[in-house]
Backbone bond lengths (Angstrom), bond angles and torsions (degrees), N, CA, C in turn:
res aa  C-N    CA-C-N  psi(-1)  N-CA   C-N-CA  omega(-1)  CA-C   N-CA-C  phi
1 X - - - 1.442 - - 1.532 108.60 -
2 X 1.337 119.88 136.19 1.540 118.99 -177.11 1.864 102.97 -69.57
3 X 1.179 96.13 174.15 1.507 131.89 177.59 1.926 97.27 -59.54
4 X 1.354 107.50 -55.56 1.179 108.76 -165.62 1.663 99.65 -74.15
5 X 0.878 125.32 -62.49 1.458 133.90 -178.45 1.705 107.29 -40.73
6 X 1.101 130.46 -61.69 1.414 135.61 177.02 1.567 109.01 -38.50
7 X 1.492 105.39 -53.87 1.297 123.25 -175.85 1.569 121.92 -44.99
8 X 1.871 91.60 -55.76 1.541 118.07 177.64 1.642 112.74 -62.55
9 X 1.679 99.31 -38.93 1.327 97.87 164.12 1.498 153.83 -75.74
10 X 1.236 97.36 -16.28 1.626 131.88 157.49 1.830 114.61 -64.65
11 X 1.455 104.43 -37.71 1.229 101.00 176.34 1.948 116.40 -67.77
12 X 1.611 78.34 -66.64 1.702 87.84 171.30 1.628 127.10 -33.52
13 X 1.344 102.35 -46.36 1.549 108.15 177.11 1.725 105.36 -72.80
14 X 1.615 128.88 -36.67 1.420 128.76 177.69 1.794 95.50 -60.57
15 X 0.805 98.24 -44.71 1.748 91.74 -173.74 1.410 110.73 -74.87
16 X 1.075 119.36 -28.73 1.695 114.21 160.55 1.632 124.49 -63.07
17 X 1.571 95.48 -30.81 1.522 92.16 171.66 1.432 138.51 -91.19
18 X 1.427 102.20 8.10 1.578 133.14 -168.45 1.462 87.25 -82.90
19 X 1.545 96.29 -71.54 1.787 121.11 -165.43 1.619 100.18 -52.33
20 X 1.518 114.82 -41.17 1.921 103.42 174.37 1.744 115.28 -73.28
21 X 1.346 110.30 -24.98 1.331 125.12 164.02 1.906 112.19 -45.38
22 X 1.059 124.25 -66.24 1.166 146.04 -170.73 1.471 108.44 -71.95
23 X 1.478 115.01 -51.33 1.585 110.56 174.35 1.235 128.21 -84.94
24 X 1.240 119.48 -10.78 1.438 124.19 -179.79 1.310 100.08 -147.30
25 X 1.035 115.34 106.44 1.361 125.90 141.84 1.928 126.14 -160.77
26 X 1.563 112.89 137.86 1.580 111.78 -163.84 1.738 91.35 -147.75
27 X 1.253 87.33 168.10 1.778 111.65 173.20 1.423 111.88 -56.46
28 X 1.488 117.01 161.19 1.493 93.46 155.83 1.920 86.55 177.67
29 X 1.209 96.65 30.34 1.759 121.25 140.03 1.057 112.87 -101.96
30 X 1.476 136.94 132.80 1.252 124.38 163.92 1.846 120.82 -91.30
31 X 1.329 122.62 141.91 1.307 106.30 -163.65 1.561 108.50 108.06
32 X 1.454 125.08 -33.28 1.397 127.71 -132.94 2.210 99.55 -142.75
33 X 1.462 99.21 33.09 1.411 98.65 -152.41 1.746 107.91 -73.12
34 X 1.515 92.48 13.77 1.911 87.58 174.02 1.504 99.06 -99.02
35 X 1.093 138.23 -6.99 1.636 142.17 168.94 1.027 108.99 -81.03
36 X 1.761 114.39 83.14 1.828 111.19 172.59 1.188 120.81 -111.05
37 X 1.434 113.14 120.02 1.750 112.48 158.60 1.365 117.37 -41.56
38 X 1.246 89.20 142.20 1.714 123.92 157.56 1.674 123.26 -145.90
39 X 1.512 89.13 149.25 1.554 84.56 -172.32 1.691 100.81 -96.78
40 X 1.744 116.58 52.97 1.433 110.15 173.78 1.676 127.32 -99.23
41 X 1.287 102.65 18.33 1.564 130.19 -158.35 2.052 80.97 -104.72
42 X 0.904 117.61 -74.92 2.182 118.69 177.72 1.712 102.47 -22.21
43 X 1.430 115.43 -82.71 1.207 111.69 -170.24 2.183 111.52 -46.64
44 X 0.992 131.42 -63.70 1.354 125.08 146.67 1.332 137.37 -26.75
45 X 1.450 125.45 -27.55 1.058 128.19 154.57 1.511 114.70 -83.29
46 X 1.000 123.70 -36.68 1.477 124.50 155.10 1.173 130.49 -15.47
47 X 1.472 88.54 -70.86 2.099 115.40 170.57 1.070 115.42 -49.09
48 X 1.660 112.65 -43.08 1.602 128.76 -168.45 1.663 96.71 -67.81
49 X 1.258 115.84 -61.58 1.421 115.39 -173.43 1.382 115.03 -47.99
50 X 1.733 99.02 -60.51 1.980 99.55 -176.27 1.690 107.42 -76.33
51 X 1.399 137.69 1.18 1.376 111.67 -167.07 1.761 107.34 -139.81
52 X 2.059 103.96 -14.42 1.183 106.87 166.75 1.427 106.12 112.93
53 X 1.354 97.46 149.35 1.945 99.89 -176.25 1.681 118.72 -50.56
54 X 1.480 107.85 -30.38 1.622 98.53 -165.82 1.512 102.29 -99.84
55 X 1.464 145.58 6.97 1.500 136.56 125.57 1.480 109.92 -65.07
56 X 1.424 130.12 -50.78 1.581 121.33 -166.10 1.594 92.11 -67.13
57 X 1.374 150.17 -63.60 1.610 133.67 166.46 1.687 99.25 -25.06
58 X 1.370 125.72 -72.67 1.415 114.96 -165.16 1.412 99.11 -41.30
59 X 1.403 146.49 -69.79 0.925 164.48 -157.98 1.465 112.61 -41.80
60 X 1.038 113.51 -55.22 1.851 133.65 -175.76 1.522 85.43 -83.23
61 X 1.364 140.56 -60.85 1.458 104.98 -156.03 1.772 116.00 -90.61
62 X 1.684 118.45 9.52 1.230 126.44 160.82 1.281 112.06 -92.65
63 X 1.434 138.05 -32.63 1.665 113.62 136.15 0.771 169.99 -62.70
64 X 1.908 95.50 -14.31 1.331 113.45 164.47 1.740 108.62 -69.01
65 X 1.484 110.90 -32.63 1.282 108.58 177.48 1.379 127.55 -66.55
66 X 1.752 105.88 -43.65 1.354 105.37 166.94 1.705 118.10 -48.85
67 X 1.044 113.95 -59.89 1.457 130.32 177.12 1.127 123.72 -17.68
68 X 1.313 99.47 -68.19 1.768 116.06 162.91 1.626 123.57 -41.08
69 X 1.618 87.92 -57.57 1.612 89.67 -157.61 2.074 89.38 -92.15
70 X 1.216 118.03 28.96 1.868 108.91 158.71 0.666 98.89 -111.92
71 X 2.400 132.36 -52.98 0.979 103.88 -161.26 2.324 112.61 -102.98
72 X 0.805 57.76 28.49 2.001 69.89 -178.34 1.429 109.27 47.29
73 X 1.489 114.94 13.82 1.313 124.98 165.29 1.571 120.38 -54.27
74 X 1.540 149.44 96.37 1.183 142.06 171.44 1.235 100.14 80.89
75 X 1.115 145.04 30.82 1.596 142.89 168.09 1.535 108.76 9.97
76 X 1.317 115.71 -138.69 1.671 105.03 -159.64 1.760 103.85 -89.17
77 X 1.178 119.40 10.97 1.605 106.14 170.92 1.616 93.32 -104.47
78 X 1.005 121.16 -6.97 1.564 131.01 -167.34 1.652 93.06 -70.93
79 X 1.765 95.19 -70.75 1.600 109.71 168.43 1.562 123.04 -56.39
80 X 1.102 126.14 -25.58 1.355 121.64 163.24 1.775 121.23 -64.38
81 X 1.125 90.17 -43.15 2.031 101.55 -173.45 1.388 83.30 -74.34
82 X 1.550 142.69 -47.80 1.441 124.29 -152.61 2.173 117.52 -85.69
83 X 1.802 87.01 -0.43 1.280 80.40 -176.63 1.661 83.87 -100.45
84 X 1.553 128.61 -48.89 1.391 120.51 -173.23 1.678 100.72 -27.79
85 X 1.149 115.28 -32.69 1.797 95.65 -150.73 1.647 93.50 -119.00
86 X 1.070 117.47 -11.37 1.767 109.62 158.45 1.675 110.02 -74.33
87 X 1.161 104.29 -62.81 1.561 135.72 177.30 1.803 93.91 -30.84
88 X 1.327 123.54 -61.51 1.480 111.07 -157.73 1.350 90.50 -89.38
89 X 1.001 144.20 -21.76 1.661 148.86 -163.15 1.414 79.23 -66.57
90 X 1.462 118.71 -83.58 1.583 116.61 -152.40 1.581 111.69 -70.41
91 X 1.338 100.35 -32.97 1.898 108.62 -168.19 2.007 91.81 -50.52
92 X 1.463 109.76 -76.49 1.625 119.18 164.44 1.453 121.84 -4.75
93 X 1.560 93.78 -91.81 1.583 110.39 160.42 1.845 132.66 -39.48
94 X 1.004 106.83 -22.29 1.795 110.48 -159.70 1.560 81.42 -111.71
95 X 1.776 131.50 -43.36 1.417 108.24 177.85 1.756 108.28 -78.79
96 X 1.353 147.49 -31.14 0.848 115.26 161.27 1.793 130.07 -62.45
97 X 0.730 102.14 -43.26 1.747 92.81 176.36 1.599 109.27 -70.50
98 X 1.145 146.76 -13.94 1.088 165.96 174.55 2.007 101.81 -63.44
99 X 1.512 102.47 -54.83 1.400 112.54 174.93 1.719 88.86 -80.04
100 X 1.239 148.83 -82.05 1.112 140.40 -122.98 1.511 91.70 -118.31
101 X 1.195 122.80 104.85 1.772 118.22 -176.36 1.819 101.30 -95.71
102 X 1.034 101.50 76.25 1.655 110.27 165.85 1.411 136.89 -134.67
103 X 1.117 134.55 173.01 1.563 90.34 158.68 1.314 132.11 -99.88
104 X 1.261 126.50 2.52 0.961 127.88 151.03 1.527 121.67 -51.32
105 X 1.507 109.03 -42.41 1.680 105.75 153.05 1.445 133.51 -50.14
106 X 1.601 98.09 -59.62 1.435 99.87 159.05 1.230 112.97 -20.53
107 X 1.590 115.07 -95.49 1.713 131.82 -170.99 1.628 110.55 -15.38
108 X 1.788 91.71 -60.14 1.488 100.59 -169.73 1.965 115.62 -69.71
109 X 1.250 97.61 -19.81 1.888 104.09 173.63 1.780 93.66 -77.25
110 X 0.723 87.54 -39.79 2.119 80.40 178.01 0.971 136.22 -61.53
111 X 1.274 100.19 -48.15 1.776 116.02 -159.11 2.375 78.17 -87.56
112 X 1.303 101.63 -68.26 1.690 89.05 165.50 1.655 123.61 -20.99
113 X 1.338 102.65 -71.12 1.416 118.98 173.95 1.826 123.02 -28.96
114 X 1.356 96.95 -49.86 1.522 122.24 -176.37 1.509 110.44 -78.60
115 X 1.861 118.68 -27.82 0.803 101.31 -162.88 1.812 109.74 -90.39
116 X 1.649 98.74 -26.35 1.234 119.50 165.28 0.973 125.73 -49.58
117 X 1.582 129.14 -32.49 1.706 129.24 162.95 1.373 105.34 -80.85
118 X 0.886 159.55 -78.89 1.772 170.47 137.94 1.803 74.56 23.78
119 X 1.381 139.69 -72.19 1.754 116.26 -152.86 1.540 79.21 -94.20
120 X 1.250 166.24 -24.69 1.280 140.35 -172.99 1.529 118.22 -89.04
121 X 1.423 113.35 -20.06 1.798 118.11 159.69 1.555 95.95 -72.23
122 X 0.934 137.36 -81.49 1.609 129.37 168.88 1.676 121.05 5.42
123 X 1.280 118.81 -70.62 1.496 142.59 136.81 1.232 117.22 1.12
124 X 1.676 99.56 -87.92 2.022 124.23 -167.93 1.345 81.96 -85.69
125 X 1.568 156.92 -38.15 1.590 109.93 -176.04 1.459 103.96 -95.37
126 X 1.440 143.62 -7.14 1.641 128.56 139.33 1.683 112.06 -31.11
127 X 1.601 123.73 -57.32 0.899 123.58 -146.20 1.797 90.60 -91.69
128 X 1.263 125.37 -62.43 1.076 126.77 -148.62 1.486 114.19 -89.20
129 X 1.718 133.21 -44.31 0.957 140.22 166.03 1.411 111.34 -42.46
130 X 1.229 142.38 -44.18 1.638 113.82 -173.07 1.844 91.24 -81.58
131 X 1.016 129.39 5.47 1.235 116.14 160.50 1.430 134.71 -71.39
132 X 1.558 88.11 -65.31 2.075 114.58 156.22 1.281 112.52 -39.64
133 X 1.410 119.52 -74.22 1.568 120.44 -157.92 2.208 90.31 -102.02
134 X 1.161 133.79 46.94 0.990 130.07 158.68 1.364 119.64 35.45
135 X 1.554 123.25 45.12 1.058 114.51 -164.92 1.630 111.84 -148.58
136 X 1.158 141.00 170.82 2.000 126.43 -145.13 1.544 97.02 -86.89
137 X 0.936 104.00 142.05 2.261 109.89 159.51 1.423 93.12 -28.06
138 X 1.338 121.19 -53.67 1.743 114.98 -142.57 1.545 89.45 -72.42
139 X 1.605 124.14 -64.15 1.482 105.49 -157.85 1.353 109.98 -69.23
140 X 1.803 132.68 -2.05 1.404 135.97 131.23 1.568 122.39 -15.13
141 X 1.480 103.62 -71.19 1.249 130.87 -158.50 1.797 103.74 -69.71
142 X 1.675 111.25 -30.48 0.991 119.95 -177.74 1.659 126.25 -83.55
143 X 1.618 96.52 -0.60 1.367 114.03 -169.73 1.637 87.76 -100.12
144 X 1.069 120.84 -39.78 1.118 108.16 -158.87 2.048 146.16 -37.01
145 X 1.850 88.21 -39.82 1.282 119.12 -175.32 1.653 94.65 -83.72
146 X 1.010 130.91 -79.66 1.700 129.00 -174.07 1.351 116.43 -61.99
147 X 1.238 116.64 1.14 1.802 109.73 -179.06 1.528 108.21 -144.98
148 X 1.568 111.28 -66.64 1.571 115.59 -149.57 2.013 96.80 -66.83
149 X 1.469 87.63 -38.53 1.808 70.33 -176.33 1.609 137.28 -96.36
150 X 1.932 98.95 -10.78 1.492 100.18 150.91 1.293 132.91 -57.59
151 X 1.403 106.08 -34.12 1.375 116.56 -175.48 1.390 115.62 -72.98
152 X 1.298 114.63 -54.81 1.700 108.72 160.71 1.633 130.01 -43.84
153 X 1.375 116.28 -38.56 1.278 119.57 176.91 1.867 101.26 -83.76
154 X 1.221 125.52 -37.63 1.469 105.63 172.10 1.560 114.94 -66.69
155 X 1.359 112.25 -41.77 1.839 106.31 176.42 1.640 108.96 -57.09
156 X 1.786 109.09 -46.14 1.722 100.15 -175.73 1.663 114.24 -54.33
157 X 1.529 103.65 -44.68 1.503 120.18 -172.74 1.347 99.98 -52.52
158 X 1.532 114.16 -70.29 1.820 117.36 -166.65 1.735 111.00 -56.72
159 X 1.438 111.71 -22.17 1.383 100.22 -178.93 1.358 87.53 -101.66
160 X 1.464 159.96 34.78 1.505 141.14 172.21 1.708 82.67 -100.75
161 X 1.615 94.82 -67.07 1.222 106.40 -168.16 1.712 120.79 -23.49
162 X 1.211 102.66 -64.20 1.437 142.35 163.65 1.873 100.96 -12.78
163 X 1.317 91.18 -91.89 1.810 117.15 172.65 1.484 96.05 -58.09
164 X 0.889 148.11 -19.96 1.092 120.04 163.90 2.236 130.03 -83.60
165 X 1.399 70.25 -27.35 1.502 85.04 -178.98 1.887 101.37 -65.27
166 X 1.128 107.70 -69.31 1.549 120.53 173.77 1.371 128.51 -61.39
167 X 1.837 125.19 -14.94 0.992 121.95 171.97 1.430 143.36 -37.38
168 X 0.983 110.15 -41.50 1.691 126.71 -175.05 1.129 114.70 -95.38
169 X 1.539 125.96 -26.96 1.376 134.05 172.81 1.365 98.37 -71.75
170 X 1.661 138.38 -63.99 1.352 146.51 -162.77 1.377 92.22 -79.13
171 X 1.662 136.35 -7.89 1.797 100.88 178.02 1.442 84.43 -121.07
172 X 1.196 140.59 39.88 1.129 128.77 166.43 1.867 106.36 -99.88
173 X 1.693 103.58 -47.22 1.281 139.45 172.31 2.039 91.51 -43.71
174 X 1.165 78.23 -89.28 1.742 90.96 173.65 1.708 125.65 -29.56
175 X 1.252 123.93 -34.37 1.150 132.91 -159.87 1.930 99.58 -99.07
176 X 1.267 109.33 -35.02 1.395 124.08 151.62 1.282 129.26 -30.98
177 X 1.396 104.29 -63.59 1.891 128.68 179.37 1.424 108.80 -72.05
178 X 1.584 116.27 -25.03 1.554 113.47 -175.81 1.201 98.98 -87.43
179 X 1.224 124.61 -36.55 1.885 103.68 -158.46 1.266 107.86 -108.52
């Protein structure tokens, strides 16, 4: 696939994941209703799989940027935490399957992928949340077990799962339209 095409295709899929960003997304911690899924992490992992970790990074940190600055949601620590935990999901994921194109690679770039955001949201909301939402490390620390880290491993899981189920059908489709 050319230079230009990858590029074009990286965009298209960032703009798909903006637009799933914006239309769908809800709680699904209870207790915890500012932690909302979205399924905008699939289309980016997508990219990551068919085009490689250092477009799927481009990818996550130009939506995380867009994101921010449309929906004024979490301003720039908003956009920082949302690329840390897109960013390692796919960076993880897209270089293992990237080295091992199977699905057993797949699986293992995922379930990797997922596990790498789950301890690096851990991390950036220790570090960054009593910053963002103005509030102590400790009631941080106290979120952690009932909210911050189910929720990361169900969003990584539901979008691995996700991209994995549809992968090959949508980059086969995809790989069609580029060349």
């Amino acid at each position: 696939m050319k230079k230009v095409n990858k590029l074009a295709l990286g965009g298209i899929l960032s703009g798909i994941s903006i637009l799933l960003a914006i239309w769908i997304h809800f709680p699904i911690i209870p207790g915890a209703g500012f932690l909302l899924y979205d399924p905008a992490d699939i289309p980016i992992l997508i990219g990551g799989f068919m085009l490689g970790p250092a477009i799927g990074a481009a990818m996550a940190f130009i939506v995380s940027v867009i994101m921010a600055a449309v929906t004024g949601q979490g301003g720039p620590i908003g956009a920082v935490m949302h690329f840390l935990s897109t960013g390692t999901l796919v960076i993880v994921a897209s270089f293992i399957y990237t080295n091992n194109k199977t699905r057993i690679g797949a699986v293992q770039g995922l379930i990797a992928g997922s596990i790498g955001m789950v301890i690096i949201m851990v991390i950036s909301n220790l570090l960054l949340t009593p910053i963002y939402m103005g509030v102590s490390r400790e009631i941080v620390v106290g979120m952690l077990l009932p909210a911050i880290i189910p929720f990361n491993l169900l969003k990584a899981g539901i979008n691995s799962v996700f991209t994995f189920l549809i992968y090959k059908k949508v980059s086969g489709f995809l790989k069609n339209i580029a060349e």
